[in-house]
C-alpha positions as CSV (number, residue, x, y, z in Angstrom):
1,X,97.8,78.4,84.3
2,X,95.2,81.2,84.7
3,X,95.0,84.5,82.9
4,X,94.2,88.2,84.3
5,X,92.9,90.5,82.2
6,X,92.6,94.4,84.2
7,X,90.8,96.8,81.6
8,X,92.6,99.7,83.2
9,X,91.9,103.5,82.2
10,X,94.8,104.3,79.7
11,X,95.9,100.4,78.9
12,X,95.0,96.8,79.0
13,X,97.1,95.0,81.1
14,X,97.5,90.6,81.2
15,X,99.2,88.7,83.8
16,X,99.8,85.0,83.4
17,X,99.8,83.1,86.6
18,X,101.0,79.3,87.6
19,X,99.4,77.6,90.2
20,X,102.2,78.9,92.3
21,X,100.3,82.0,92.1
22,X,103.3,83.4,90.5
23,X,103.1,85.7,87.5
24,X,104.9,84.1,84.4
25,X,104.4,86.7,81.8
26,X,102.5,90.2,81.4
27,X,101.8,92.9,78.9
28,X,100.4,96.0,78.5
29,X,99.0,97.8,76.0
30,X,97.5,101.3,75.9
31,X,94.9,103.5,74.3
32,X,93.3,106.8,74.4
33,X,90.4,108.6,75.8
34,X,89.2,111.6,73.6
35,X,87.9,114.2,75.3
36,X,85.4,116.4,73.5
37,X,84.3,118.9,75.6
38,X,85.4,119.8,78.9
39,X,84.0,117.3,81.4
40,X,84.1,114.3,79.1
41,X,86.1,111.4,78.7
42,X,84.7,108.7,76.5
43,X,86.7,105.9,74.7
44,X,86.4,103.6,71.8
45,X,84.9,100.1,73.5
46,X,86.0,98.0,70.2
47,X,89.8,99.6,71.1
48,X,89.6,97.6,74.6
49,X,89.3,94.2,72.4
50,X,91.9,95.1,70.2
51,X,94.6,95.7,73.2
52,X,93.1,92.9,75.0
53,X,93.7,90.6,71.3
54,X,97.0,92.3,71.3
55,X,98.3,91.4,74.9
56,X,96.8,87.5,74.3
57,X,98.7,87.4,71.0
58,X,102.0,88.4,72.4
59,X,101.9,85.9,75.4
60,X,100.6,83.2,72.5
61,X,104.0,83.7,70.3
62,X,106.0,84.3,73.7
63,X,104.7,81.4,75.7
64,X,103.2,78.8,73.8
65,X,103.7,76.2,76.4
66,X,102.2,77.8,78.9
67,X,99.0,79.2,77.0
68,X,98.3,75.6,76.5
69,X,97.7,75.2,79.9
70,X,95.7,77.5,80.5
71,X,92.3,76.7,82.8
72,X,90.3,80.2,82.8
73,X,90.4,83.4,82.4
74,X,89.1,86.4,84.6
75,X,88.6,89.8,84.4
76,X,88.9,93.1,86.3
77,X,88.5,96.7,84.8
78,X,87.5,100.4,85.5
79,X,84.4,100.9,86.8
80,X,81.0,103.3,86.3
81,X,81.5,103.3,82.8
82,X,78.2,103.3,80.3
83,X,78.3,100.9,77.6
84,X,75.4,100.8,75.6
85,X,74.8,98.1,72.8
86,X,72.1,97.8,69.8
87,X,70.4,94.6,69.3
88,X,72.8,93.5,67.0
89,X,75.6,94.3,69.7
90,X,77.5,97.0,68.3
91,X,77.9,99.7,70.2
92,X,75.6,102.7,69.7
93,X,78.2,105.6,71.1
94,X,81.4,105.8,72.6
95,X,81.5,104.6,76.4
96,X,81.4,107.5,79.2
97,X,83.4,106.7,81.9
98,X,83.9,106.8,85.3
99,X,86.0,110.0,85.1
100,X,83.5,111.8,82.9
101,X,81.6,114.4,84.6
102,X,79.1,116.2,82.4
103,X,76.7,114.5,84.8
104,X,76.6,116.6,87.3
105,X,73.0,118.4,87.3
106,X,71.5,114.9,87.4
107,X,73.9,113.9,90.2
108,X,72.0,116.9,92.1
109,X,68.9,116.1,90.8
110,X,69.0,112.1,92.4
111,X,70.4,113.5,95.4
112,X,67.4,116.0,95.9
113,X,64.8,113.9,95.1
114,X,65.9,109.9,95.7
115,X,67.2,110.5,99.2
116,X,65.8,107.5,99.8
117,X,68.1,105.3,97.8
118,X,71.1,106.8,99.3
119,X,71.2,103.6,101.6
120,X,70.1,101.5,99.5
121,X,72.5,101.9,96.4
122,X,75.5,102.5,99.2
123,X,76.5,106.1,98.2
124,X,75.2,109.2,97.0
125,X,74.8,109.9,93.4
126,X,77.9,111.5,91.8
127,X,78.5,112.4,88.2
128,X,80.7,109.8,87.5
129,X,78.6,107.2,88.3
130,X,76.0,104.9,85.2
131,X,73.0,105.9,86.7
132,X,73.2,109.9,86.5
133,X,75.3,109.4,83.1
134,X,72.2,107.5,81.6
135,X,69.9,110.0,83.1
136,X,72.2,112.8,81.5
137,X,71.7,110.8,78.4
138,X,67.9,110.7,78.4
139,X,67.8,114.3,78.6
140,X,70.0,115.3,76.3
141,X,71.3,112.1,73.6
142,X,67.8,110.2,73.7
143,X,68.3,109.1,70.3
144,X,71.4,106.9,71.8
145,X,68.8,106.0,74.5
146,X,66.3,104.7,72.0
147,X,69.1,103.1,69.6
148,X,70.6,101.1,72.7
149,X,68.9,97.7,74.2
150,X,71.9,96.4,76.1
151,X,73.6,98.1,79.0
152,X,77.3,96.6,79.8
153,X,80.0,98.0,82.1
154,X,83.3,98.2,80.5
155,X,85.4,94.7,81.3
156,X,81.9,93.0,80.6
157,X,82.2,94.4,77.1
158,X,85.3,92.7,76.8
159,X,83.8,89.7,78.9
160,X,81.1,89.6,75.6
161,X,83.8,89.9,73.1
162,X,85.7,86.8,74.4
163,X,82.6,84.3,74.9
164,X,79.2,85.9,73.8
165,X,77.6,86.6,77.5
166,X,76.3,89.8,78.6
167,X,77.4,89.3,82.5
168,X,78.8,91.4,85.0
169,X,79.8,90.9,88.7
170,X,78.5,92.0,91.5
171,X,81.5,94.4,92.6
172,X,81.0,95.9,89.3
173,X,77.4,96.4,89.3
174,X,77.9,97.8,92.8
175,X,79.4,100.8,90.9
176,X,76.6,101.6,88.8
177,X,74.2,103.5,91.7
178,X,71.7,100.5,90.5
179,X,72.4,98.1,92.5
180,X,70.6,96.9,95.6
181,X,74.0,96.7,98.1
182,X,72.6,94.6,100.8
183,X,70.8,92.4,98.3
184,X,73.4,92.1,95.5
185,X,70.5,92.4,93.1
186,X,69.5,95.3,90.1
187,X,67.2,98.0,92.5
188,X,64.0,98.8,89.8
189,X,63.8,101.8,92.0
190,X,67.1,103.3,91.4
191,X,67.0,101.9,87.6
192,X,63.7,103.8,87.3
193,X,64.8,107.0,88.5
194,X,67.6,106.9,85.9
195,X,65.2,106.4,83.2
196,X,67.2,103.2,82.2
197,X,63.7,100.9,82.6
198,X,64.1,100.3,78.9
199,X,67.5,98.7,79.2
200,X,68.4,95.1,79.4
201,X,70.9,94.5,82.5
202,X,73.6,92.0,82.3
203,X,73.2,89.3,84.3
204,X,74.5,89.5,87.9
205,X,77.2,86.9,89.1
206,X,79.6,86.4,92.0
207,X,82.7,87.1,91.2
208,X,84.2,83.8,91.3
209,X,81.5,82.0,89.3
210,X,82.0,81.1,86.2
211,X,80.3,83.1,83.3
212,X,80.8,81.3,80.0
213,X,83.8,79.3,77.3
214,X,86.2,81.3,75.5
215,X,84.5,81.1,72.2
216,X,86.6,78.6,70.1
217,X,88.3,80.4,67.3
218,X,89.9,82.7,69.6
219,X,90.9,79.6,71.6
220,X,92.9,78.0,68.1
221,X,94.3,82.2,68.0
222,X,95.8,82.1,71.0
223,X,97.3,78.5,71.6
224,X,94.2,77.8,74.5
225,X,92.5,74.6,74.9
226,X,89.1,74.3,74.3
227,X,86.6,74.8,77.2
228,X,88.5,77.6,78.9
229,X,85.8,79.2,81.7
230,X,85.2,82.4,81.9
231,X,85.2,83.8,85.5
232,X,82.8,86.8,86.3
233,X,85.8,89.0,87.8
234,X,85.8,92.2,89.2
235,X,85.8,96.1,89.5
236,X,89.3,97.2,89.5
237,X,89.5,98.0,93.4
238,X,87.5,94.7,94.5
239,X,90.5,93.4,92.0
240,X,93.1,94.7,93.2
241,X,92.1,93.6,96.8
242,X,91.7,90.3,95.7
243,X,95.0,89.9,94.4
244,X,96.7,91.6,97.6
245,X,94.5,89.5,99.9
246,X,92.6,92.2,101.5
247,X,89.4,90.7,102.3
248,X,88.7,91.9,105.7
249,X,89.1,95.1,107.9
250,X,92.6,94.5,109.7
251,X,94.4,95.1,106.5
252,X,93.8,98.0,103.9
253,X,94.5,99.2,100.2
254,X,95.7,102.1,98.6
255,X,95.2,101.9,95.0
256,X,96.9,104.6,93.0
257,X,96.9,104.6,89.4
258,X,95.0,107.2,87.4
259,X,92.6,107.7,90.3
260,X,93.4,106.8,93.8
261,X,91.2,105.0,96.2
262,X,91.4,104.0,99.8
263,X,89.5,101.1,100.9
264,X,88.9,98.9,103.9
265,X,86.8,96.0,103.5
266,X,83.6,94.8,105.5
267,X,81.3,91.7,106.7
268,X,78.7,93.6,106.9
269,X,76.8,96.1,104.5
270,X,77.0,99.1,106.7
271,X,76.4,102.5,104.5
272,X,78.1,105.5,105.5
273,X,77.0,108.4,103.0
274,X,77.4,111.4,105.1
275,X,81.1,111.6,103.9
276,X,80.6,110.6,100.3
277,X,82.0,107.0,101.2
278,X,81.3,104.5,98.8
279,X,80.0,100.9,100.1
280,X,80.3,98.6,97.6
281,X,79.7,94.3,97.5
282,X,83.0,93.0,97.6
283,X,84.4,90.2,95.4
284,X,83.9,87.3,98.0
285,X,79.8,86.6,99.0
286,X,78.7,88.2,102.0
287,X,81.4,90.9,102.1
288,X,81.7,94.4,101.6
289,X,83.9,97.2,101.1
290,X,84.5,100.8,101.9
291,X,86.2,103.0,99.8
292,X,87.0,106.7,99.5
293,X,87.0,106.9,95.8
294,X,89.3,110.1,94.3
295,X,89.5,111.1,90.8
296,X,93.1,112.5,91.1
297,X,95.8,109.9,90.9
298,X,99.1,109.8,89.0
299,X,97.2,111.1,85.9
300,X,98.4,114.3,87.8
301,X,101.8,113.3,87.6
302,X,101.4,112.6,83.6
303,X,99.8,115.8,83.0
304,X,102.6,117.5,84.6
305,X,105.5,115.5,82.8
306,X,103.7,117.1,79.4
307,X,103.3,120.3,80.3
308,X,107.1,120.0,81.5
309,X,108.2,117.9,78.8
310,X,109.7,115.7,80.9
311,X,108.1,112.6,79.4
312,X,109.7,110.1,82.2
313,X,107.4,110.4,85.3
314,X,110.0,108.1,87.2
315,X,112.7,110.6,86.3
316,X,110.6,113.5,87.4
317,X,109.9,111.9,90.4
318,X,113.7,111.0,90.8
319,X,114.8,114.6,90.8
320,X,112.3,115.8,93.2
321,X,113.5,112.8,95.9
322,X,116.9,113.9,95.1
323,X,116.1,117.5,96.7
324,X,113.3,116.7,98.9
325,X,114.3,118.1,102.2
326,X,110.8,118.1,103.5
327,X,107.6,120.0,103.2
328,X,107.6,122.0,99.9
329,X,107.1,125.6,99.4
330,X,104.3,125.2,97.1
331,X,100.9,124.2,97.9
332,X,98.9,122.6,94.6
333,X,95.7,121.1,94.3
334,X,95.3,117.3,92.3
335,X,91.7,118.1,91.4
336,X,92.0,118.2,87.2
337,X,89.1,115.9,87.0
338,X,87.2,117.1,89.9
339,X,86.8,114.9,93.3
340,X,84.3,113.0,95.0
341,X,85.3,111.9,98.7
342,X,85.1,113.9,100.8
343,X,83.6,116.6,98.6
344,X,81.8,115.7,95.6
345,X,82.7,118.8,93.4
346,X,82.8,118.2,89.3
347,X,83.7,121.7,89.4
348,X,86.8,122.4,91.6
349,X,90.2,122.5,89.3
350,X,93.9,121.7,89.7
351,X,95.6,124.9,90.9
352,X,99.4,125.6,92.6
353,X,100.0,129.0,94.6
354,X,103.4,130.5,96.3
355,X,104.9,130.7,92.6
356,X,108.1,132.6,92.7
357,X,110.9,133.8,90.1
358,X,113.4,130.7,91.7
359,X,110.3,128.4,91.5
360,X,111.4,125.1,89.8
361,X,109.8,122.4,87.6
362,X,111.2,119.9,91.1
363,X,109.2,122.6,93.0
364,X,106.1,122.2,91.3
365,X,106.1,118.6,90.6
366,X,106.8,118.1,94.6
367,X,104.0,120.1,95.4
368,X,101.7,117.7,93.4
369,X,103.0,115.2,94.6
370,X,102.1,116.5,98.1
371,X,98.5,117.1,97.0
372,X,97.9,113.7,96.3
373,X,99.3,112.3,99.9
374,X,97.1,114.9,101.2
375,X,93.9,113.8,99.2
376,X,94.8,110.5,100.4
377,X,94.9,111.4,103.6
378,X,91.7,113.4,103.3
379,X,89.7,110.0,102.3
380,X,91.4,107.9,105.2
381,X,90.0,110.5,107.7
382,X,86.6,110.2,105.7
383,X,86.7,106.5,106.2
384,X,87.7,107.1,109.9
385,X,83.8,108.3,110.4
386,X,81.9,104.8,109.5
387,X,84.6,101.9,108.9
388,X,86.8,100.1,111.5
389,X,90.9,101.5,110.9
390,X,93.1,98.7,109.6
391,X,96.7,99.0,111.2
392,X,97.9,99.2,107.6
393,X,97.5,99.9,103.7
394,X,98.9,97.9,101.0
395,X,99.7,100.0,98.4
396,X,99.0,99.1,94.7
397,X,99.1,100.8,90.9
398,X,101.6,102.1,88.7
399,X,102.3,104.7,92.1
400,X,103.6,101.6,93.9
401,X,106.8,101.6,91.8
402,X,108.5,104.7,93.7
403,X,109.5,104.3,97.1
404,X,109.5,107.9,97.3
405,X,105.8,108.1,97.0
406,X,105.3,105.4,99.0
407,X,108.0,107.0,102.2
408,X,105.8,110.1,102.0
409,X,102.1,108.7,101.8
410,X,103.0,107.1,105.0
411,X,104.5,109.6,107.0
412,X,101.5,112.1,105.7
413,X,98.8,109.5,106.6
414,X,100.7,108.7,110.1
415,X,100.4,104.8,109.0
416,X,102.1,101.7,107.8
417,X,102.5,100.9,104.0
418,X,103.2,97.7,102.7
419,X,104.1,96.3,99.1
420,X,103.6,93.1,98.1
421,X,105.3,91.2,95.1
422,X,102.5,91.8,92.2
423,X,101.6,95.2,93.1
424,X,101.5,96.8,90.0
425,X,99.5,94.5,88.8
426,X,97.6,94.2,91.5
427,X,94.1,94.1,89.3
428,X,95.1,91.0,86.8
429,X,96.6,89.3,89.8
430,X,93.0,89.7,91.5
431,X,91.2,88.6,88.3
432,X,93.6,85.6,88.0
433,X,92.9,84.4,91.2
434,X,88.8,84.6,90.6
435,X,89.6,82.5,87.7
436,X,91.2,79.6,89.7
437,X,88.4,79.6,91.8
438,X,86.2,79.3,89.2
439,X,87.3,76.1,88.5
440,X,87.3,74.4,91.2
441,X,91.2,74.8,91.5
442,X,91.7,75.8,95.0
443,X,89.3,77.5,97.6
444,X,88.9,81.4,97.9
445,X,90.3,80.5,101.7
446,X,93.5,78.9,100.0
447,X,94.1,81.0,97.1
448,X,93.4,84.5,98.4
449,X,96.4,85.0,100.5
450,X,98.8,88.0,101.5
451,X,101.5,87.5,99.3
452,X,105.6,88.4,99.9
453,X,106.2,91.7,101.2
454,X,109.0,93.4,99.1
455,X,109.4,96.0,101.5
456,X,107.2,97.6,104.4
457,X,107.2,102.0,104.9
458,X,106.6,103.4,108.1
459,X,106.0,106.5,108.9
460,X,108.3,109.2,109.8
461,X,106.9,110.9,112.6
462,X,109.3,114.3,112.6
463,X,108.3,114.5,108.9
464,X,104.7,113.6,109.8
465,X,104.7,116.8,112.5
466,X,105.6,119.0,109.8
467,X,103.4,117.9,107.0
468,X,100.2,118.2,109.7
469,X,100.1,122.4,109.2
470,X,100.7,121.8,105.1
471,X,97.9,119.3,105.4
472,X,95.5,122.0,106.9
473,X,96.6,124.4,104.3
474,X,95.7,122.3,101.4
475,X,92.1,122.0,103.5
476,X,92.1,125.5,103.5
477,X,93.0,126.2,100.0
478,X,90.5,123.9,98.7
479,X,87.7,125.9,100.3
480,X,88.8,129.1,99.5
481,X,89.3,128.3,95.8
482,X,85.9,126.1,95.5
483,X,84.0,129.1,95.1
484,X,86.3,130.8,92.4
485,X,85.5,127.8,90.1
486,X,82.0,128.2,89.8
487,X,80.5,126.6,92.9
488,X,78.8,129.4,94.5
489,X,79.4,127.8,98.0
490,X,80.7,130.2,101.0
């Protein structure tokens, strides 16, 4: 047995897998991300270990039998986040993360002046990245700076909760803009520019190496042997690809969950910045992914279902299928946390137009749910500029679960969607797998494998034609609103 842990944005999720690659058990458990001032989003890193302790402790009275079998353990989680640590380990603030974006002058600032490192570090310097964050943080928290001696990435804080070792992986580092892409080593240069020189780095592993032993008491908790290995794991999307066996360009992902990303993998390390791509070390050696990374995913839809108070998102969704007779007469924009690809804008906001008296909550919600299809179809064509087109996406996340979404994402994109068995937990599933092969239990060739195909979405090519002229208004609305929010572009 093997055990996938995904740190996720808004919960902790655990899959137990058998050597049948089948997932036995999961759970999920959530918690909450304050948000002090607009921009921000920190959380609580000692709240991660609690759902994590949770989650084990559920599958330990559930399945006894099978936690006693259990080989390793690997882990996935969100990515960019800053954890910083004192000497005695305790964290000095609460973690910014990926989704923060109070960054965004020292975004600029590396852009202007570190051109240089733009192919080097795989992508340009955004706010939600580590590096600008600990740059924001040396101008204006030093005292955290000066307080903290350990920098840790959030699953690798978890990673040093379980078994003592300050490691990360290298798909996770490769998120950080201070990483050395090519490489797949800490770049002094870029760690220099972000004033971070006075940080210790966690150690960088493969993703499939092991990292350390569950620490023993926590073994006896949870009904493990002793000597259970911990595997490095994974960012979430390398994850996620992982467990859908996407590991080279033919096939593609769709990951939506509270972002959305769309990534094709790579042999090779070939950056494409020009369209804020991000190219990132995949979780296998020598490889490499892609990946338009947006901020937007069905957070959207939960934001909605508050202000609605419709607190069932599958319902919500549900009623809108149930009068979906094509394009909507809305046209909204998903960006409540701001966007990188294609546009790199911390400042652009969520916005709908066409409002009317007979406007309806199925209105509104379907013209969301438009906006993220066509933001997804915005960072396919942005990947269409510098990585080869796979002849389909797999689609992953919590947004896997509605056929709906899935039906329009395709025709919108004009390309095959598949879903796989797992999907939803698509990350764990990943980081379960990296486990295996960390101990010897299979080879990456034998273990990473497509696996069932529940059901397969093609595109609808009548609706397809008529989503085209919506997809150039949503273009167009974008740049005629970017300025209104504080931009100052033309």
């Amino acid at each position: 047995m093997y055990i996938g842990i995904d740190l996720g944005t808004s919960a902790v999720k655990i899959a137990l897998v058998d050597h049948y690659q089948d997932i036995v058990a999961s759970t999920e458990h959530a918690f909450a991300t304050s948000r002090p001032m607009p921009g921000w989003a920190e959380q609580v890193p000692e709240d991660w270990f609690r759902c994590v302790a949770a989650g084990l402790d559920e599958l330990a009275f559930r399945h006894r039998d099978q936690m006693a079998q259990v080989a390793s353990i690997g882990l996935a989680g969100q990515m960019h986040g800053v954890v910083l640590l004192d000497r005695n380990n305790a964290p000095v603030r609460p973690a910014m993360l990926w989704n923060d974006s109070r960054a965004a002058a020292e975004a600029a600032d590396l852009n202007e002046t570190h051109r240089e490192l733009d192919d080097i570090v795989g992508v340009k310097a955004m706010p939600g990245f580590t590096g600008p964050k600990l740059l924001w943080l040396s101008r204006n928290d030093p005292q955290s700076l000066e307080r903290a001696c350990y920098l840790l990435f959030p699953k690798d804080y978890v990673r040093f909760k379980l078994c003592g070792n300050r490691s990360t992986d290298v798909s996770d580092a490769a998120g950080s803009w201070l990483l050395d892409q090519k490489r797949r080593t800490w770049s002094h240069q870029a760690i220099q520019a972000c004033q971070a020189e006075n940080l210790i780095l966690p150690e960088i592993h493969e993703s499939a190496q092991p990292t350390g032993v569950l620490d023993s008491e926590l073994a006896k908790r949870w009904g493990l042997p002793g000597g259970v290995v911990i595997a490095a794991g994974a960012g979430d999307v390398a994850a996620g690809c992982i467990g859908m066996g996407i590991i080279d360009s033919r096939h593609g992902l769709v990951s939506l969950g509270t972002s959305a990303q769309v990534v094709v993998p790579s042999s090779s390390f070939r950056p494409h910045t020009e369209k804020l791509v991000h190219t990132f070390c995949h979780a296998l050696p020598n490889t490499w992914f892609h990946m338009a990374a947006l901020l937007n995913g069905t957070s959207v839809l939960d934001a909605l279902s508050r202000w609605t108070g419709i607190v069932d998102v599958s319902s919500m969704i549900s009623s809108v299928e149930s009068r979906f007779d094509g394009p909507g007469e809305l046209l909204a924009l998903p960006y409540f946390s701001g966007e990188r690809t294609p546009h790199n804008d911390s400042k652009i906001k969520g916005a709908v137009i066409g409002l009317t008296h007979s406007s309806t909550t199925e209105d509104i919600a379907l013209a969301f749910i438009e906006s993220l299809a066509f933001s997804l179809a915005d960072g396919l064509e942005a990947l269409a500029q510098g990585a080869e087109q796979p002849k389909e996406l797999v689609l992953i996340g919590g947004g896997s679960k509605s056929p709906f979404l899935a039906d329009l994402i395709a025709s919108v994109l004009n390309i095959t969607i598949v879903k796989h068995s797992g999907a939803e937990l698509g990350p764990a599933l990943g980081a379960a797998r990296l486990a295996r092969i960390s101990v010897n239990h299979g080879t990456a060739e034998s273990i990473i494998t497509r696996l069932p195909v529940l059901r397969t979405f093609e595109p609808d090519l009548n609706l397809q034609k008529k989503y085209e002229g919506r997809l150039k208004d949503f273009r167009n609305l974008y740049r005629a609103l970017r300025v209104d929010f504080g931009n100052g572009r033309a």
